[in-house]
BASETOR-785323 format. One record per residue (C-alpha): residue in one letter; chain; x, z, y. Coordinates in nm, 4 decimals, padded with zeros to 6 digits. Layout:
PT keke nupa       px       pz       py
PT    a    A        X        Z        Y
...
END
This chain:
PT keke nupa       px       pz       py
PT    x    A  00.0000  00.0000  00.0000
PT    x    A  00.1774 -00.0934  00.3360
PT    x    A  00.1335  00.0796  00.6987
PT    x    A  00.2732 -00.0582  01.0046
PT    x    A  00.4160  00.1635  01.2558
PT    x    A  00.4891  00.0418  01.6101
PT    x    A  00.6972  00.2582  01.8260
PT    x    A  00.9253  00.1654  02.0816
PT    x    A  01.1157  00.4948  02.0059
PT    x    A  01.3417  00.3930  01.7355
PT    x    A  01.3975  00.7601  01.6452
PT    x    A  01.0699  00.8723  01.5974
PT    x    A  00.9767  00.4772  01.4378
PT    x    A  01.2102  00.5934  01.1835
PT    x    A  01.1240  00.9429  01.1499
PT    x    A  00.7508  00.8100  01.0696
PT    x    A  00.8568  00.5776  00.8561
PT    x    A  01.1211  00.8154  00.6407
PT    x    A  00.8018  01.0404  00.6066
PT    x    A  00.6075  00.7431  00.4747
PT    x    A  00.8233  00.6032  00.2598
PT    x    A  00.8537  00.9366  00.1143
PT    x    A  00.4781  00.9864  00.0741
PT    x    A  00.4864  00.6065 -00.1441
PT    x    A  00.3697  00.3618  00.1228
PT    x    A  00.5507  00.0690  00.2187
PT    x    A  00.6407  00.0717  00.5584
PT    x    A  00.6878 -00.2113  00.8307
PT    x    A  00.8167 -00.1418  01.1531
PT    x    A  00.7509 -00.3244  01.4931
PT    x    A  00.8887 -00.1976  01.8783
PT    x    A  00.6709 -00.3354  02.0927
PT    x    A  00.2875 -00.4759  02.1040
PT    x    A  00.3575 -00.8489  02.0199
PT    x    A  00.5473 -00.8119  01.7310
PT    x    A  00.2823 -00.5721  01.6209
PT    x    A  00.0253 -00.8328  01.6192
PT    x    A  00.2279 -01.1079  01.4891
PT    x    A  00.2794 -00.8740  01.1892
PT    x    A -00.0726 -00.7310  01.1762
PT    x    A -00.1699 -01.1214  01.1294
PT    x    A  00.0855 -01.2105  00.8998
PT    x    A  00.1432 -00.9197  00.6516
PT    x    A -00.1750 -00.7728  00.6544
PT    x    A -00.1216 -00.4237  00.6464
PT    x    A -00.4202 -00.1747  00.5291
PT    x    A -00.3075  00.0403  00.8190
PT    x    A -00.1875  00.0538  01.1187
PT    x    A -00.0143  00.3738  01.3350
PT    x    A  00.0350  00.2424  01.7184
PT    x    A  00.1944  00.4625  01.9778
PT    x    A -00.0172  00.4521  02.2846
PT    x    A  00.2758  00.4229  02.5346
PT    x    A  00.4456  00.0678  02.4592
PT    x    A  00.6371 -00.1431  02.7044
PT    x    A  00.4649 -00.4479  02.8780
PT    x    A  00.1418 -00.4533  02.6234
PT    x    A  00.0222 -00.0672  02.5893
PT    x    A -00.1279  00.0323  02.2652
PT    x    A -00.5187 -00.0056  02.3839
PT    x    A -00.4368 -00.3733  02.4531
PT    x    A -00.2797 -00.4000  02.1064
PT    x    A -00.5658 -00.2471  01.9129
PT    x    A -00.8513 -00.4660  02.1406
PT    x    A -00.6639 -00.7685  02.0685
PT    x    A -00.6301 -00.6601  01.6731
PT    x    A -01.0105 -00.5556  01.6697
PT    x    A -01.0959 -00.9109  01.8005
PT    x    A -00.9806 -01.0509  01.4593
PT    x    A -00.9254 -00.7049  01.2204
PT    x    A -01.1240 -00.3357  01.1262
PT    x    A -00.8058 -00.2632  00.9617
PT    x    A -00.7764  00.1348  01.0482
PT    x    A -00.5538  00.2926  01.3149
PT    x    A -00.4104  00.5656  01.3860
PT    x    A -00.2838  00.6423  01.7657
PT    x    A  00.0247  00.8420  01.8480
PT    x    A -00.0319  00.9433  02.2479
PT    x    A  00.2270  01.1533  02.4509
PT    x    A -00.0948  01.1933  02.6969
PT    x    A -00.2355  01.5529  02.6287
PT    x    A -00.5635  01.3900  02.8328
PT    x    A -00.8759  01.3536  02.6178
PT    x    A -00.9686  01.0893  02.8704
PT    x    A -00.7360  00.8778  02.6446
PT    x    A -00.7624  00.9939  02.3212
PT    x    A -01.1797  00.9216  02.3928
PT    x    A -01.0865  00.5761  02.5462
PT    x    A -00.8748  00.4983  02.2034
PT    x    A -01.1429  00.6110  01.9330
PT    x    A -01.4105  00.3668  02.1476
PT    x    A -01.1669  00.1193  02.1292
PT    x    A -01.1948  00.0979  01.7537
PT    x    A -00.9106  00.3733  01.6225
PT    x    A -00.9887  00.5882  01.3443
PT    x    A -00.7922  00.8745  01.4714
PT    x    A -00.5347  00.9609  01.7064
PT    x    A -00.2035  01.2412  01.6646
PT    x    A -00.0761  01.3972  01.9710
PT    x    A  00.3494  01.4150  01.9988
PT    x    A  00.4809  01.6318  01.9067
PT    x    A  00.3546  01.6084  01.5206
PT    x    A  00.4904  01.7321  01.2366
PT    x    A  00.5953  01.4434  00.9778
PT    x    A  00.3362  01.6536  00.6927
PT    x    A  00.0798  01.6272  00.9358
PT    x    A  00.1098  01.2774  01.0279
PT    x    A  00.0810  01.1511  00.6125
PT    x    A -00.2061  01.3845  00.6072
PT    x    A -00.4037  01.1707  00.8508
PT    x    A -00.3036  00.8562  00.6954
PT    x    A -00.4497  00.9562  00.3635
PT    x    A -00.7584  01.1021  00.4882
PT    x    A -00.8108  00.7587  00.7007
PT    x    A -00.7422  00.5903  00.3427
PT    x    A -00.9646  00.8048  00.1465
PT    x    A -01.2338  00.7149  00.3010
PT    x    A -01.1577  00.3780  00.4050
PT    x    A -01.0491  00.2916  00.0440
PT    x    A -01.2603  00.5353 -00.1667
PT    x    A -01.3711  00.4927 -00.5123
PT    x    A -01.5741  00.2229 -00.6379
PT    x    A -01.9574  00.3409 -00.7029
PT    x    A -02.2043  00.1831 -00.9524
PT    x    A -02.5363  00.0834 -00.8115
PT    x    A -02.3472  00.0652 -00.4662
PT    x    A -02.6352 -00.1463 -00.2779
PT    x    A -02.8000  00.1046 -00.0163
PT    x    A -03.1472 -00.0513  00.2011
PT    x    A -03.2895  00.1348  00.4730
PT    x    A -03.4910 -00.1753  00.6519
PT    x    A -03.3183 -00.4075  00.7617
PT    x    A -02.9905 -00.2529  00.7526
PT    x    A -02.8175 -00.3088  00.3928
PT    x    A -02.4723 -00.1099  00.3277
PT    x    A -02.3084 -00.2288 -00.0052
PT    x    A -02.0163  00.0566 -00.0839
PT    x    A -01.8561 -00.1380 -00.3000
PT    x    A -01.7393 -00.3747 -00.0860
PT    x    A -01.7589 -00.1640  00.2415
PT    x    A -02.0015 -00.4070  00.4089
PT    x    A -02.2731 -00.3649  00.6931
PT    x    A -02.5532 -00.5822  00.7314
PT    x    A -02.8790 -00.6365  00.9085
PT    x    A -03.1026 -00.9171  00.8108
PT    x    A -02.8053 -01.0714  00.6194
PT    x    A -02.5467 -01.1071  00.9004
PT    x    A -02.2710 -00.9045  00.8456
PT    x    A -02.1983 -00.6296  01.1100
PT    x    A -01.8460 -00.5085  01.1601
PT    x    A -01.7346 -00.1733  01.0770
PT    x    A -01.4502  00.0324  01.1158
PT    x    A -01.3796  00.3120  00.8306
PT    x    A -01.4631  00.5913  00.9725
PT    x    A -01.7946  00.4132  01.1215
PT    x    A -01.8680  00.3081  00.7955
PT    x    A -01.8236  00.6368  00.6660
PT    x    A -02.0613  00.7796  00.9299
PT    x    A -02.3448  00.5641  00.8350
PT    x    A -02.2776  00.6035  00.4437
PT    x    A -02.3309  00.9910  00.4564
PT    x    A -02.6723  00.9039  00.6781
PT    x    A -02.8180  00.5930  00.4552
PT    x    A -02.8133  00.8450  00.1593
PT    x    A -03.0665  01.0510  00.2544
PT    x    A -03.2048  00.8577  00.6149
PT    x    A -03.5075  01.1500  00.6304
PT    x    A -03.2380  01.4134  00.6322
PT    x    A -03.1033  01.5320  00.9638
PT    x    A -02.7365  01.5939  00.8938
PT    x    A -02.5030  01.8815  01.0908
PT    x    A -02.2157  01.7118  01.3299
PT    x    A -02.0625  02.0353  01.0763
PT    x    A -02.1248  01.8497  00.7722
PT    x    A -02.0392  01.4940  00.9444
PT    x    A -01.7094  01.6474  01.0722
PT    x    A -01.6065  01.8053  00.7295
PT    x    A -01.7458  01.4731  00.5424
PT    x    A -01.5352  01.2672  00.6681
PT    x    A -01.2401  01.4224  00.8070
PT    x    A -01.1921  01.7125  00.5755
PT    x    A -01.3385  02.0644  00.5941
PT    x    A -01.0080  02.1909  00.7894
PT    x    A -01.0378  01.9175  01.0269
PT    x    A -00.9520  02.0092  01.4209
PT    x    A -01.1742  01.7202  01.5170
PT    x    A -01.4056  01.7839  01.8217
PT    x    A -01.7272  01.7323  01.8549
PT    x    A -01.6155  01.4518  02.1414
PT    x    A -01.4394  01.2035  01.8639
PT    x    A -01.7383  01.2362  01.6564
PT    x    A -01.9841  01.1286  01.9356
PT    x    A -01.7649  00.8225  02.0130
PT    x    A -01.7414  00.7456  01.6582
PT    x    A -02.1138  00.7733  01.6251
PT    x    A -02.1569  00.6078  01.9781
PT    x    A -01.9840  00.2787  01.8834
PT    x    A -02.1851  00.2764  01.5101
PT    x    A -02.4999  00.2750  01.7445
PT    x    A -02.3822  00.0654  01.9726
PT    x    A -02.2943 -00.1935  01.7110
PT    x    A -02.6028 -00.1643  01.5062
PT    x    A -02.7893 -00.1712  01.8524
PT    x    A -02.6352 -00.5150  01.8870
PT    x    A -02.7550 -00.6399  01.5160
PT    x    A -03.0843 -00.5580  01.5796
PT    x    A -03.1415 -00.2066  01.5315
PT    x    A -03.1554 -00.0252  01.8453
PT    x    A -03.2948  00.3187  01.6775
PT    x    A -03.1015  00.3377  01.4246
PT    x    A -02.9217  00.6397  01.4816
PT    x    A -03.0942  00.9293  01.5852
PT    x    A -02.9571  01.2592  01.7682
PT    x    A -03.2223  01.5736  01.7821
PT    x    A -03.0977  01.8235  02.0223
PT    x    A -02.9543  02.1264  01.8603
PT    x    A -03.0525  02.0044  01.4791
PT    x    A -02.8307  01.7416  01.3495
PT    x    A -02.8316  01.3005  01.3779
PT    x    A -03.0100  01.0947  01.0922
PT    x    A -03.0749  00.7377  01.0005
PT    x    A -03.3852  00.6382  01.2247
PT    x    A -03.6231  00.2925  01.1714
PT    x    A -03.4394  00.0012  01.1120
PT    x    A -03.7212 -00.2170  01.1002
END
């Protein structure tokens, strides 16, 4: 399984790629934002960890331009203690973001929680319907009236835990520990973006209700119809 890491700091580019390696991924390396895209395109990596702060093309430019073509996942590395852009960079398609300094154990433990659930186990019977909207889980693909709607994995995750029980209002708790692991630090304000670009895109396919919040209760899988 191969991750790209692009980091124009060649010490900590190899420091995250030593801890890879050691971990059993294959590892690419790029410096800079173009030759992360020219291998994103070319080597097809199943994921991608992209320092925010790169020379000339900046790491949100890298991952629009990548989310134009790819939902391969990615993982942010930002300097910026701001939220502002840690927010900016999970609506901008990342699955997850690690603030520097990291430790190297902490930075594999992302990856394989973004891989878990990107790449999780095959199920029987995988076909879910709810409407319109038909998730197959077996092939990790969204779609509404048979036109494919693109997912990222952790969006995709989102809307598998709803379409499994749609009545069912479901904690931000449970949603939080669900997908990102019951010791997760992840706020409440990643899993709103998260769940405000799923909307957002199913809004766009042709299901404008099919997420729904209820104040102080939990979010479920509304009409889809």
């Amino acid at each position: 399984m191969s991750i790209l890491v692009v980091d124009d700091d060649t010490r900590l580019r190899d420091l995250v790629r030593i801890a890879l390696e050691r971990a059993g991924y294959d590892v690419l390396t790029a410096c800079d934002g173009q030759l992360a895209l020219t291998h994103a395109a070319r080597e097809k990596p199943e994921l991608i960890v992209l320092d925010i702060g790169l020379p000339e093309m900046d790491g949100f430019e890298v991952c629009r331009k990548i989310r134009a073509v790819s939902e391969v996942p990615i993982l942010f590395l930002t300097a910026r203690d701001d939220e502002i852009d840690r927010i900016l960079g999970l609506e901008l398609g990342a699955d997850d973001y690690v603030t520097k300094p990291f430790s190297p154990r902490e930075l594999v433990a992302r990856v394989r929680a973004i891989l878990k659930r990107t790449n999780g186990p095959k199920t029987v019977n995988a076909t879910m319907q709810h409407g319109k909207l038909t998730l197959d889980r077996e092939a990790r693909q969204c779609s509404v009236s048979g036109l494919d709607v693109a997912l990222t994995g952790t969006e995709f995750s989102l809307l598998d835990q709803f379409i499994q029980t749609p009545a069912r209002l479901v904690s931000r708790h449970h949603l939080i520990g669900a997908i990102w692991g019951a010791r997760s630090d992840v706020s409440d304000r990643t899993l709103d973006s998260h769940l405000r670009n799923l909307r957002r895109k199913l809004s766009d396919a042709g299901c404008p209700n099919a997420i729904e919040t209820v104040h102080g209760q939990g979010i479920r899988l509304g009409a889809c119809t």
